[in-house]
Biopython code that builds the backbone (N, CA, C, O; Angstrom):
import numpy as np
from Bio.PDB.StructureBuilder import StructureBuilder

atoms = [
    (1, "UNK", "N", (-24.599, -44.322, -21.983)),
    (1, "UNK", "CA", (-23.244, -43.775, -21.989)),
    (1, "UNK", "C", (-23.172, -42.576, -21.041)),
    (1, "UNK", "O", (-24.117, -41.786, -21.034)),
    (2, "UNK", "N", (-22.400, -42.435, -20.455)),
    (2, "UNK", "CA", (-21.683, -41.598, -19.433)),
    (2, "UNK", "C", (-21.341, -39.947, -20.113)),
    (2, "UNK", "O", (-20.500, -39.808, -21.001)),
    (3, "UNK", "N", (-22.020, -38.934, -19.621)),
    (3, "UNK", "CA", (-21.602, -37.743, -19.624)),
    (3, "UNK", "C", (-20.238, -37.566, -19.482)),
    (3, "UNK", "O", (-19.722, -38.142, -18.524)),
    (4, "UNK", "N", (-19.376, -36.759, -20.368)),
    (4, "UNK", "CA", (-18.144, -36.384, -20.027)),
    (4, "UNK", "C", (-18.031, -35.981, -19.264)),
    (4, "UNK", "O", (-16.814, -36.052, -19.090)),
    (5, "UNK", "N", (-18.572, -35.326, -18.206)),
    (5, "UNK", "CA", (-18.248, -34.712, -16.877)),
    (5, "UNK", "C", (-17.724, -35.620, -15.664)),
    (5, "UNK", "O", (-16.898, -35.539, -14.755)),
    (6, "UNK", "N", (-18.812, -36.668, -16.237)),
    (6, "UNK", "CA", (-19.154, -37.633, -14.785)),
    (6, "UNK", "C", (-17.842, -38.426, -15.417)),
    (6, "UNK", "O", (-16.834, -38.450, -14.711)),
    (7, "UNK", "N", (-17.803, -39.105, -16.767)),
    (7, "UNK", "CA", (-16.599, -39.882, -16.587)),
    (7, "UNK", "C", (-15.035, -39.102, -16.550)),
    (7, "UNK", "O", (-14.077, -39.828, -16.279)),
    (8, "UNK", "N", (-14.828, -37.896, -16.772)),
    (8, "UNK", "CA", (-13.989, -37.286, -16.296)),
    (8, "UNK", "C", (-13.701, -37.151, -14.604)),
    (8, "UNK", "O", (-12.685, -36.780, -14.016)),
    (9, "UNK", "N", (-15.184, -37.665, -14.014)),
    (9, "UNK", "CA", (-15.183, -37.237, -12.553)),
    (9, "UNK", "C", (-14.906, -38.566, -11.999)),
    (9, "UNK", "O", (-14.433, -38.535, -10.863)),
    (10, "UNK", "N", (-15.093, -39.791, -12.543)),
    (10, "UNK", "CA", (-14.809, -41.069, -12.291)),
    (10, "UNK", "C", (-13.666, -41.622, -12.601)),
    (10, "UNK", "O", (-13.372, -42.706, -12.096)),
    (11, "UNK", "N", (-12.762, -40.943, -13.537)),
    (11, "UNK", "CA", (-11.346, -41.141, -13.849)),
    (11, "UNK", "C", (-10.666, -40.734, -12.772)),
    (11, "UNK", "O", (-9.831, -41.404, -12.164)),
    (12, "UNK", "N", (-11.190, -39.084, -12.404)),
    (12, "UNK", "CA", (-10.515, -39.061, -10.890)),
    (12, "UNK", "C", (-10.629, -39.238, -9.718)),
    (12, "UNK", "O", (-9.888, -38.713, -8.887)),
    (13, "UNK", "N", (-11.555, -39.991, -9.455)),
    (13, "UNK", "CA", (-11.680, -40.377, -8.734)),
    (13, "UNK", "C", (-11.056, -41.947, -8.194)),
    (13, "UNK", "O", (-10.854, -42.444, -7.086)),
    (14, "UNK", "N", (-10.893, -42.373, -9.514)),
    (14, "UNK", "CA", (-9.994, -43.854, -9.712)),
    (14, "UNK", "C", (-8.341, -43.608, -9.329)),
    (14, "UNK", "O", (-7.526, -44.345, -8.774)),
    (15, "UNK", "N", (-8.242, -42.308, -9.853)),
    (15, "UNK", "CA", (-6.211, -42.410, -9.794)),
    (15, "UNK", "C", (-5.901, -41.476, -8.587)),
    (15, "UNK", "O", (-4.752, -41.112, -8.335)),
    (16, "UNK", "N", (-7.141, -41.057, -7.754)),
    (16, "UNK", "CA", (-6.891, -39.568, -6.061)),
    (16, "UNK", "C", (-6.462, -41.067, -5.358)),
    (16, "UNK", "O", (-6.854, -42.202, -5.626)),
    (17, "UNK", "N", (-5.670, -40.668, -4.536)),
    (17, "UNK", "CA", (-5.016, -42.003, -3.065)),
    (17, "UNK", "C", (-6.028, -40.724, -1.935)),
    (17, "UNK", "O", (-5.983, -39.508, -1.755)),
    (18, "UNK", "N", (-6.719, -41.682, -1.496)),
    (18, "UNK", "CA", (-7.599, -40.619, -0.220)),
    (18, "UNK", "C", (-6.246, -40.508, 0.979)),
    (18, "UNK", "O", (-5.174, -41.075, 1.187)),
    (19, "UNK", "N", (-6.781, -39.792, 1.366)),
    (19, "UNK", "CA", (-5.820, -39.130, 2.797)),
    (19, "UNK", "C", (-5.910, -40.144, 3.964)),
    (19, "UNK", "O", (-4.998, -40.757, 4.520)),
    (20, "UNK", "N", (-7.326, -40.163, 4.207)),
    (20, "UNK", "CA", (-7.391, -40.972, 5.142)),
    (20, "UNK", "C", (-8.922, -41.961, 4.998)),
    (20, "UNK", "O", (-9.310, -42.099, 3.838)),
    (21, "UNK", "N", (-9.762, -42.622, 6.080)),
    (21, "UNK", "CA", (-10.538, -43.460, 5.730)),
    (21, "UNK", "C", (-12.002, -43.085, 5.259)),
    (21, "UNK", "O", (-12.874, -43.476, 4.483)),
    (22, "UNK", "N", (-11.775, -42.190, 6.099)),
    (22, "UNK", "CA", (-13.498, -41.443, 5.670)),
    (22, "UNK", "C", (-13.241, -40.122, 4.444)),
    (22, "UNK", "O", (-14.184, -39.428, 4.063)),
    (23, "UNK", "N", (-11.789, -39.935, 3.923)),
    (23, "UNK", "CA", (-12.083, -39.623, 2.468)),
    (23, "UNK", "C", (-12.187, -40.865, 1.797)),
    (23, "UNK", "O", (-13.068, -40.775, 0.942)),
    (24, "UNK", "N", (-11.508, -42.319, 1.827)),
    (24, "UNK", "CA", (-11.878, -43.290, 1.117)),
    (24, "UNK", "C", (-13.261, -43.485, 1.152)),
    (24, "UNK", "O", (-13.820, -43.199, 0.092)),
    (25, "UNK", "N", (-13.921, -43.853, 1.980)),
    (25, "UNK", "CA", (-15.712, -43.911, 1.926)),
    (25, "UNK", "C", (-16.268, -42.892, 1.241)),
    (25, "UNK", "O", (-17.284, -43.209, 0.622)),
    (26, "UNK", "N", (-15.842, -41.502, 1.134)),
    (26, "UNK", "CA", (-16.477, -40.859, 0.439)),
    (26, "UNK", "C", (-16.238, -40.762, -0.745)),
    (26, "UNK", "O", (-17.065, -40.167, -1.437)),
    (27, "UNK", "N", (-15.065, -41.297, -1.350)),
    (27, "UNK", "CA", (-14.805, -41.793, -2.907)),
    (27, "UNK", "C", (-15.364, -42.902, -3.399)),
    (27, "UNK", "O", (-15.706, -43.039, -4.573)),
    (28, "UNK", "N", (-15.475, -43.716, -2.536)),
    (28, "UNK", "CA", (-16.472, -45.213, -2.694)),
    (28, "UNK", "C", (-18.001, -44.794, -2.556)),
    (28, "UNK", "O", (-18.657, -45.150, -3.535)),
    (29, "UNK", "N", (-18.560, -44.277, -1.801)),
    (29, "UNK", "CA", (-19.707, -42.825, -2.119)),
    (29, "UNK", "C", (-19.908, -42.432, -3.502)),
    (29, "UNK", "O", (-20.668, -42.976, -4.302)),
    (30, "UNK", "N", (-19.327, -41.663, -3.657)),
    (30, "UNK", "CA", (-19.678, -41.018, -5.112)),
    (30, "UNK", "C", (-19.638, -41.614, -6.537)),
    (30, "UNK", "O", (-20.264, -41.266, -7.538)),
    (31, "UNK", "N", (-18.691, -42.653, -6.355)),
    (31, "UNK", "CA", (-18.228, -44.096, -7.099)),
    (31, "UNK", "C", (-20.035, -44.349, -7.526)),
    (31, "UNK", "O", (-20.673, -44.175, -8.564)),
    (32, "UNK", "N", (-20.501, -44.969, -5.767)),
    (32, "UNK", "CA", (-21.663, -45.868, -6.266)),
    (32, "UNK", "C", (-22.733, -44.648, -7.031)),
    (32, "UNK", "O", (-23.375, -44.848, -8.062)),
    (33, "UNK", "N", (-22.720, -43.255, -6.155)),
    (33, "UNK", "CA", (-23.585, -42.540, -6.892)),
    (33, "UNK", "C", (-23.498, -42.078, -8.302)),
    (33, "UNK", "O", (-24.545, -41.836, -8.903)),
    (34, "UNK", "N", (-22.633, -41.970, -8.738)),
    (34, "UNK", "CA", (-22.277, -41.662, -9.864)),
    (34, "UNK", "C", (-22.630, -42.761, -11.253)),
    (34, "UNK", "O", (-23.036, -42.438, -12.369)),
    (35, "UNK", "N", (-22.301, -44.197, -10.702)),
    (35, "UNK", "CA", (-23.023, -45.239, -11.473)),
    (35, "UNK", "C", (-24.790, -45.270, -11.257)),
    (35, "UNK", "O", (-25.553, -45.664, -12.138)),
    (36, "UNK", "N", (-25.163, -44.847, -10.115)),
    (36, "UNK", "CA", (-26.536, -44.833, -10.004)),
    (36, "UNK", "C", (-27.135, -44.119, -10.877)),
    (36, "UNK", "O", (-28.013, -44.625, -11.576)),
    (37, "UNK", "N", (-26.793, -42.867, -10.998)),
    (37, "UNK", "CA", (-26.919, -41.941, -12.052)),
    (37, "UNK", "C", (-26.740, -41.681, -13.614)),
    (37, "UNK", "O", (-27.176, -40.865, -14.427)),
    (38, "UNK", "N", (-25.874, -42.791, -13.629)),
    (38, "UNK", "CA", (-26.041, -43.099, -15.389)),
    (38, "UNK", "C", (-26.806, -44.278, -15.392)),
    (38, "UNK", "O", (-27.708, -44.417, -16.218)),
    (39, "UNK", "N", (-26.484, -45.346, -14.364)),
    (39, "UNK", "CA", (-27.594, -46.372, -14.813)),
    (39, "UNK", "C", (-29.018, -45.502, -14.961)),
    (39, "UNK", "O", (-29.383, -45.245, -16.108)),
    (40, "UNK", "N", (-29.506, -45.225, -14.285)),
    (40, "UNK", "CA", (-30.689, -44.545, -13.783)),
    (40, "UNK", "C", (-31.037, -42.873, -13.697)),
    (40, "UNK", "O", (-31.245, -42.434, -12.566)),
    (41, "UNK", "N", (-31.106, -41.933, -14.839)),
    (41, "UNK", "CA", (-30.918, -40.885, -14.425)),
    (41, "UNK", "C", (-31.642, -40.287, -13.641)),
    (41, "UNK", "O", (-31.548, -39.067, -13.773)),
    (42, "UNK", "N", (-32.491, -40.690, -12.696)),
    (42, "UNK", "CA", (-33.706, -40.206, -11.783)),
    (42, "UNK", "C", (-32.723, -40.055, -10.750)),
    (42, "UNK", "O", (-32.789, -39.037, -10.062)),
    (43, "UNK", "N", (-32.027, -40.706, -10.578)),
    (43, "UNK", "CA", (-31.121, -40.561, -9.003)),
    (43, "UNK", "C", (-29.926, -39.598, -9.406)),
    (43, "UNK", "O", (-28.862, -39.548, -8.787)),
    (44, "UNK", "N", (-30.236, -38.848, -10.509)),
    (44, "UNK", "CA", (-28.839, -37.609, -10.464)),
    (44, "UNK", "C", (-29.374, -36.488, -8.936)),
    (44, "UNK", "O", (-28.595, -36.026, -8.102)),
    (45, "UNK", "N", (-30.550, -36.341, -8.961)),
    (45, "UNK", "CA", (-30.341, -35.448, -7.884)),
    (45, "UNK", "C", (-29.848, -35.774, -6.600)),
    (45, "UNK", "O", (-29.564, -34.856, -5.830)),
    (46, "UNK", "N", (-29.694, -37.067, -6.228)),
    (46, "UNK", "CA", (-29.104, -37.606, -5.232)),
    (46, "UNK", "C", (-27.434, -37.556, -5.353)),
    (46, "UNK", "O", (-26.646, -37.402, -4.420)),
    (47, "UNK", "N", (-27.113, -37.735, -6.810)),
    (47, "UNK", "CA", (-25.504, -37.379, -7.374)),
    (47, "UNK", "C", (-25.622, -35.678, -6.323)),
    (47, "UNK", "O", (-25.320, -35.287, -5.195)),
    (48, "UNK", "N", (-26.137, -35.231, -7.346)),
    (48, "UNK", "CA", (-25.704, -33.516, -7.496)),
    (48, "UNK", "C", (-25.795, -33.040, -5.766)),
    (48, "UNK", "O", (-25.488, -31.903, -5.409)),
    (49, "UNK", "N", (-26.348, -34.304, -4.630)),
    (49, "UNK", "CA", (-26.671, -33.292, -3.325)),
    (49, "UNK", "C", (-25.235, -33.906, -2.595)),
    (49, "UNK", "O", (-24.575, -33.408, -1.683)),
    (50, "UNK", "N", (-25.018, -35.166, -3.348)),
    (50, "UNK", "CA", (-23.344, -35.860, -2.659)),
    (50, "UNK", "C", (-21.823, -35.089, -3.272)),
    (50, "UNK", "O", (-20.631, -35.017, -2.975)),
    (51, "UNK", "N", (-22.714, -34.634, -4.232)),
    (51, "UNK", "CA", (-21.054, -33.982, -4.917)),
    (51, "UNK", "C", (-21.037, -32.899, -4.275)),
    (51, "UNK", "O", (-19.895, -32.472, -4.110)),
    (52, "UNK", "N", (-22.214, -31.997, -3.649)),
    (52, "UNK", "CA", (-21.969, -30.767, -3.241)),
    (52, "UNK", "C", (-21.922, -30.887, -1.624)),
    (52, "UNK", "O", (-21.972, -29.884, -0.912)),
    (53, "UNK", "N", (-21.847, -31.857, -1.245)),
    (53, "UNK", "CA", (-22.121, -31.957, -0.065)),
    (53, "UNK", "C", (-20.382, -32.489, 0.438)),
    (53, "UNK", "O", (-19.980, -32.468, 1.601)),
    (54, "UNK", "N", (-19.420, -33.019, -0.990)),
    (54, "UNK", "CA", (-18.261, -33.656, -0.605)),
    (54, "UNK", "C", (-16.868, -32.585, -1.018)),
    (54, "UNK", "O", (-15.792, -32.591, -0.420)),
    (55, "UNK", "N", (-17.185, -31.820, -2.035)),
    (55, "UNK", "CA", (-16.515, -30.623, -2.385)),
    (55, "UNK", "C", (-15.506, -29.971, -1.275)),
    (55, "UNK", "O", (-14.384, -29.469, -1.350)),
    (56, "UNK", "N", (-16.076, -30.120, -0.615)),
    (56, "UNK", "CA", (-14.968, -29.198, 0.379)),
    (56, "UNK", "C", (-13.838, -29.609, 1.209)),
    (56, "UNK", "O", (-12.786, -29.063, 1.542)),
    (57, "UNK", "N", (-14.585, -31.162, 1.525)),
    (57, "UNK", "CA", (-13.643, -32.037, 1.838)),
    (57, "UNK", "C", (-12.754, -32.303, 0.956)),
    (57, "UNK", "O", (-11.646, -32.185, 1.480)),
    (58, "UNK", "N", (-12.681, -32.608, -0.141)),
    (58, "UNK", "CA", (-11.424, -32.789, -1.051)),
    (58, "UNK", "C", (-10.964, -31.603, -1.433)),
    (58, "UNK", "O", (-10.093, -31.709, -2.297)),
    (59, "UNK", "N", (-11.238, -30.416, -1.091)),
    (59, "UNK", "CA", (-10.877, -29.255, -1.961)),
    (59, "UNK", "C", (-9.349, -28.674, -1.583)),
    (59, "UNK", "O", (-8.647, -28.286, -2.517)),
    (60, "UNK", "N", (-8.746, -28.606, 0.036)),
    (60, "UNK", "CA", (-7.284, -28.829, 0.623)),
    (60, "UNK", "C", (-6.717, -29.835, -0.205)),
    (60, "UNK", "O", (-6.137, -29.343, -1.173)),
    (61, "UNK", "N", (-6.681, -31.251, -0.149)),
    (61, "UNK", "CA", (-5.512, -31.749, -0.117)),
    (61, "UNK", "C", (-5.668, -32.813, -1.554)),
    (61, "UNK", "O", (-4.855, -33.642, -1.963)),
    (62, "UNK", "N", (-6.911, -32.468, -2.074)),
    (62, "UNK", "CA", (-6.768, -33.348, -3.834)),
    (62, "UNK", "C", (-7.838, -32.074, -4.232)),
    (62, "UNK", "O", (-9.054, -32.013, -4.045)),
    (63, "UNK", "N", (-6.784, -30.949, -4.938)),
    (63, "UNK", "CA", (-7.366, -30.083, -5.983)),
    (63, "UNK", "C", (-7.980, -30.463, -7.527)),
    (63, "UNK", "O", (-8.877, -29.919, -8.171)),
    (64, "UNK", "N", (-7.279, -31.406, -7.782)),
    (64, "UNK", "CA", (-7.931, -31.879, -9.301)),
    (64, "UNK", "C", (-9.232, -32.764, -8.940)),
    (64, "UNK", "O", (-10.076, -32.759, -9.836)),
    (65, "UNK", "N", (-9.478, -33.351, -8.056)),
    (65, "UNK", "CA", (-10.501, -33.801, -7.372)),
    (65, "UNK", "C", (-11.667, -33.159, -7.645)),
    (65, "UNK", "O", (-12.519, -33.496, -8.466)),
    (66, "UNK", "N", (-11.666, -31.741, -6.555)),
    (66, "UNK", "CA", (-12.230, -30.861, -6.396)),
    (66, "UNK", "C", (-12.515, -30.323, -7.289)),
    (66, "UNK", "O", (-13.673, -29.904, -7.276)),
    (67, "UNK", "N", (-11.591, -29.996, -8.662)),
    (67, "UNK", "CA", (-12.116, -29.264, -10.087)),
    (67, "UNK", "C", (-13.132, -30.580, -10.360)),
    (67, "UNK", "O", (-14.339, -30.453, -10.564)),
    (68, "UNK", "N", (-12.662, -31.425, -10.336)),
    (68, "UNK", "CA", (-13.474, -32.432, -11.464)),
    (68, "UNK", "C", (-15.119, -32.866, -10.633)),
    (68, "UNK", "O", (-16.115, -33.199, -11.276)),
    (69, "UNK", "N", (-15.057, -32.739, -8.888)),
    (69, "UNK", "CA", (-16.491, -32.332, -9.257)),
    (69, "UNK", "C", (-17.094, -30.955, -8.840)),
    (69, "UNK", "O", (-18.245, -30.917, -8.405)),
    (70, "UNK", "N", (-16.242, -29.675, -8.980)),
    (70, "UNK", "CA", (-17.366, -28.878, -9.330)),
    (70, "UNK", "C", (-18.029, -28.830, -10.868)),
    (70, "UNK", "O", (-19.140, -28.429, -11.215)),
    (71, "UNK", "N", (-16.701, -29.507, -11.826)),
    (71, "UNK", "CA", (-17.485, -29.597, -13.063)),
    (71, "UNK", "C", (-18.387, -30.411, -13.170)),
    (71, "UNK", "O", (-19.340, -29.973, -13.815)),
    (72, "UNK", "N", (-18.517, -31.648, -12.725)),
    (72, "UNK", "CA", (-19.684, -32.395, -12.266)),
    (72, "UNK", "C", (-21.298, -31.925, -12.122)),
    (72, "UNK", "O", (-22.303, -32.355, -12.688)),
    (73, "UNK", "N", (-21.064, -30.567, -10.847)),
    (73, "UNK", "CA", (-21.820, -30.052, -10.461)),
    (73, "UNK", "C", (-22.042, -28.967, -11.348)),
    (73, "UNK", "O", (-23.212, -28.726, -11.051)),
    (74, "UNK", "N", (-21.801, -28.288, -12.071)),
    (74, "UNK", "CA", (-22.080, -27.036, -12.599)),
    (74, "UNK", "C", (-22.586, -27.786, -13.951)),
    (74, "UNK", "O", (-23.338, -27.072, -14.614)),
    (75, "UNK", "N", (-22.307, -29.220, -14.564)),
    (75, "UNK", "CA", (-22.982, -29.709, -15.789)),
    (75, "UNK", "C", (-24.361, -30.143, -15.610)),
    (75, "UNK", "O", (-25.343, -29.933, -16.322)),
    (76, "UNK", "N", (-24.216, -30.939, -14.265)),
    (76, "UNK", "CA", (-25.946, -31.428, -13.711)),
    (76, "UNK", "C", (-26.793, -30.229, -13.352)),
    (76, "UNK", "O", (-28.013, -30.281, -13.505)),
    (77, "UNK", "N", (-26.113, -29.005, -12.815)),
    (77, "UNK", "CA", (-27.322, -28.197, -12.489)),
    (77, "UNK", "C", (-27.487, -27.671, -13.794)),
    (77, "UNK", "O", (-28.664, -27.740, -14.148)),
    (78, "UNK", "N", (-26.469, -26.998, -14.925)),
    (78, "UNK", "CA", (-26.791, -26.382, -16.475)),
    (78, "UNK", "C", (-27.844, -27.756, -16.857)),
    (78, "UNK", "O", (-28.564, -27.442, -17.805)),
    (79, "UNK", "N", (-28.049, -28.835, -16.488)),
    (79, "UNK", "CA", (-28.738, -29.708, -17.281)),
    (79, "UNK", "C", (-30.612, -29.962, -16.646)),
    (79, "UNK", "O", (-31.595, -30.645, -16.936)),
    (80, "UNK", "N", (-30.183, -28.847, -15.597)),
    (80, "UNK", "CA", (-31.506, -28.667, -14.931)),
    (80, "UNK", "C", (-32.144, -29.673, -13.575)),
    (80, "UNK", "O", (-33.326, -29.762, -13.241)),
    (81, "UNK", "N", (-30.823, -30.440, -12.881)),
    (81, "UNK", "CA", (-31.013, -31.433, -12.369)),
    (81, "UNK", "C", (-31.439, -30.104, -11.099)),
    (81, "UNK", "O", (-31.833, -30.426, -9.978)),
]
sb = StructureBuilder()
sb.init_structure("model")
sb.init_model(0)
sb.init_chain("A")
sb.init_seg("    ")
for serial, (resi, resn, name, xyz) in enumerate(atoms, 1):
    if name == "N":
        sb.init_residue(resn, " ", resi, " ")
    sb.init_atom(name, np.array(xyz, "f"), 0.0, 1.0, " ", f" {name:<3s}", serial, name[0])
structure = sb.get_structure()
């Protein structure tokens, strides 16, 4: 089962309309990482280096985005990832 963070972060990531194509790839990105990471929790640190690495790009023009994964990020690192 899915951390509330992450499925809070996968809800929004389902209902954001990307801007343009390479924010779509990077929602389809975090999509697959994010399932990698609950299937498998060994690959959260690969989550936690894509969420921080995509943050800024969504942070202008999809703000609830952007909240939902710094909470992402601030639950995986409190969890010691």
């Amino acid at each position: 089962m899915a951390p509330e963070p992450l499925k809070k972060l996968q809800q929004e990531i389902e209902k954001t309309q990307a801007s343009n194509d390479e924010q779509a790839a990077s929602m389809a990105d975090l999509r697959d990482h994010i399932q990698r990471a609950i299937d498998e929790p060994e690959n959260a640190p690969g989550l936690l280096e894509a969420l921080r690495g995509s943050f800024a790009q969504f942070q202008a023009d999809h703000p609830q985005l952007a909240a939902a994964i710094q909470s992402a990020v601030d639950f995986l690192a409190e969890s010691g990832v």
